[in-house]
C-alpha distance (Angstrom), angle and dihedral (degrees) to the residues before:
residue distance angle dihedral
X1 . . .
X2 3.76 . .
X3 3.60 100.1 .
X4 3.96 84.7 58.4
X5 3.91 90.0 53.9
X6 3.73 95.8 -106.5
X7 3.87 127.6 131.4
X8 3.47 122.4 -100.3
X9 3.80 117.7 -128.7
X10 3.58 109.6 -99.1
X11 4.25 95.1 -123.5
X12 3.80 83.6 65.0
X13 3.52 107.1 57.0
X14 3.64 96.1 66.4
X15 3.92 86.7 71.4
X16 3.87 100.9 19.7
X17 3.32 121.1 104.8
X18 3.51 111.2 -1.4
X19 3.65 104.3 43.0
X20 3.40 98.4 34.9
X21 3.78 86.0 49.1
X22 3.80 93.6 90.1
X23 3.53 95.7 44.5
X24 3.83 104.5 47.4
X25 4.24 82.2 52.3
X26 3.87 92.8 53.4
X27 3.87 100.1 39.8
X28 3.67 91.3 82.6
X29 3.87 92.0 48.3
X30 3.64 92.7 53.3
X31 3.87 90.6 45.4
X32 4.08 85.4 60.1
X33 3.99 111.5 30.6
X34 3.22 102.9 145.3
X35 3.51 144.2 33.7
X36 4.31 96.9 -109.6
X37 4.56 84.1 55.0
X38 3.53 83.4 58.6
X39 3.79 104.7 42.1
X40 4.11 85.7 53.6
X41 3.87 80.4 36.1
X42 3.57 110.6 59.2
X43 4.08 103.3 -21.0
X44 4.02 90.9 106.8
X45 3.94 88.1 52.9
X46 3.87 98.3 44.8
X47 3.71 87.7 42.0
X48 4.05 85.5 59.7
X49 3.38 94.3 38.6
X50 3.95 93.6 46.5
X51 3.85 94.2 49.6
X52 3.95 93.9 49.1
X53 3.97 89.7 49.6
X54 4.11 78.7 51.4
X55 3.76 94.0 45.4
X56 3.83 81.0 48.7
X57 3.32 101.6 61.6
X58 3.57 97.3 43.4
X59 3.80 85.6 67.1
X60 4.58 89.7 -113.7
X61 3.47 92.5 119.7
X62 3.94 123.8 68.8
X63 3.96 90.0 172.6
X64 3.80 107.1 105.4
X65 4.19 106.7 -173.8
X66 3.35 130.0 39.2
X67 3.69 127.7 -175.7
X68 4.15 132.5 -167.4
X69 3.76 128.0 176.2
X70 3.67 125.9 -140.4
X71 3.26 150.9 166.6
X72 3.88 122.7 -94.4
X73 3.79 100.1 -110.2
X74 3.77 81.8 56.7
X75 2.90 100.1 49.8
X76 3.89 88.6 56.1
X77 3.39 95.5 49.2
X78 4.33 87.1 49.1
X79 3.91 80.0 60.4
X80 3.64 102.0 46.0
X81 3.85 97.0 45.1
X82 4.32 92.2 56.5
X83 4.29 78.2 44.1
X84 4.03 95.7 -112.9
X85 3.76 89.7 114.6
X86 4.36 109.4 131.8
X87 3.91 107.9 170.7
X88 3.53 111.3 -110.2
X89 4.23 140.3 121.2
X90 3.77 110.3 -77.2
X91 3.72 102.7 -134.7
X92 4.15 115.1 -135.5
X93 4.22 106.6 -79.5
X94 3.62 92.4 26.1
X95 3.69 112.0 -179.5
X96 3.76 144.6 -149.1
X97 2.98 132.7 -168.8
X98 3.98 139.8 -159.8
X99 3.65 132.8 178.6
X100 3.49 134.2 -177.7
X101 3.55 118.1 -147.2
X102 4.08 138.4 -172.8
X103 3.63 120.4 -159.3
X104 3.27 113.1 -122.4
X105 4.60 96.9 -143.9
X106 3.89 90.9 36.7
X107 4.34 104.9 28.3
X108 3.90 86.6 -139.5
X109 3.83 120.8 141.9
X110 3.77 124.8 -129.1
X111 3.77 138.1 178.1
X112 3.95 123.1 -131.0
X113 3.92 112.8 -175.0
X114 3.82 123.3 -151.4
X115 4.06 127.6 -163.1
X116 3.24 121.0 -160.5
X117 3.44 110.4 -175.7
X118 3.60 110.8 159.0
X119 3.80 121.9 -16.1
X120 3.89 106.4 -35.4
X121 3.63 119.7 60.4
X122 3.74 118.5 -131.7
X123 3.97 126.7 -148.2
X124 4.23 101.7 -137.4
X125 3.70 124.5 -137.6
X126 4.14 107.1 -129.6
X127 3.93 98.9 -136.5
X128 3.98 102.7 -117.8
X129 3.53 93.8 11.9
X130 4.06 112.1 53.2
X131 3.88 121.2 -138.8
X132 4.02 96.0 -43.7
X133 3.20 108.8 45.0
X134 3.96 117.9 -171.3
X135 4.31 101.5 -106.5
X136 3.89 92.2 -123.3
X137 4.05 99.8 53.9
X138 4.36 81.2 41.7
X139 3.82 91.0 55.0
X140 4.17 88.7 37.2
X141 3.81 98.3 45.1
X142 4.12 87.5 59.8
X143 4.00 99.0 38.8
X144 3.63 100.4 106.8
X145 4.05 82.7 70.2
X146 3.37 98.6 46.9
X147 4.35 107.0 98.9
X148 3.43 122.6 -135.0
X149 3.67 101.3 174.6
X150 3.71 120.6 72.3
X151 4.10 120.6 -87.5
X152 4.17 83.2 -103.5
X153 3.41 95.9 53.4
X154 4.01 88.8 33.1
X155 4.17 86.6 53.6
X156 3.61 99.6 43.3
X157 3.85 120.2 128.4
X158 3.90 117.0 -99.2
X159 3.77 86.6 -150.5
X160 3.71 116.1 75.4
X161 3.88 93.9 -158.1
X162 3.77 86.7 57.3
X163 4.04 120.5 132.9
X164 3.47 128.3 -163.7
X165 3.43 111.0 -130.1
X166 3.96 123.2 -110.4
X167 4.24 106.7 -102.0
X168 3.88 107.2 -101.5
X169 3.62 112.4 -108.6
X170 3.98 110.1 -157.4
X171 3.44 118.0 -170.8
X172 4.00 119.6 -121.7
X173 4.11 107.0 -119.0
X174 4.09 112.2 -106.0
């Protein structure tokens, strides 16, 4: 409500921002700890994304842009799965951005990575690779998360003695 100009209700701004500052920049975090959250996450997407940059550089594909929307948890766990991942809020229309590029003197392809997270746009520093970072050690650094068993097999229960529970049936009011 505030970033569309309208008043807050007065109960909330006892808690709201301050100390639910904290919170709002760790929920993301939480919802991708480890590596396996973020391989069920956002492996399928960085696989896609990984084998068009591929595709790419082996001169298959002609189209030059392409453009997904998502939500803004996503898009936090996009950034924490190619390690680019700082807490903070992710403001509505939050934006990433990759580019492939080929150097023109050498023909190698790099990644740069963009955030745009309110109104300025913000060139990211790759840990362990800088702001270009060579397109092999990009798609290696994040491999772990990419799957390469199916969603079923992916999905499946760790605990044997696991049961599915029955589909809830609610009854439509008379």
């Amino acid at each position: 409500q505030r970033e569309y100009g309208l008043k807050l209700p007065e109960f909330v701004t006892e808690y709201f921002p301050e100390k639910m500052q904290h919170i709002a920049e760790r929920s993301v975090t939480y919802n991708t700890y480890t590596r396996e959250m973020l391989k069920i996450k956002s492996g399928p997407f960085v696989k896609k994304m990984f084998a068009e940059m591929i595709e790419k550089r082996k001169r298959k594909l002609q189209r030059k842009l392409y453009i997904y929307a998502a939500h803004d948890w996503t898009m936090g766990s996009l950034m924490a799965a190619v390690k680019v991942w700082k807490p903070q809020p992710l403001h509505f229309a939050v934006t990433i951005i990759f580019e492939l590029h080929q150097n023109q003197q050498t023909g190698d392809y790099y990644v740069q990575l963009y955030l745009r997270n309110r109104s300025c746009v913000e060139l990211l520093d790759i840990p362990g690779c800088g702001t270009k970072c060579p397109l092999d050690k990009f798609i290696e650094m994040s491999a772990d998360i990419i799957p390469n068993e199916t969603h079923e097999e992916r999905c499946k229960p760790i605990n044997p003695d696991f049961k599915e529970p029955p589909p809830l049936v609610v009854e439509s009011p008379k």
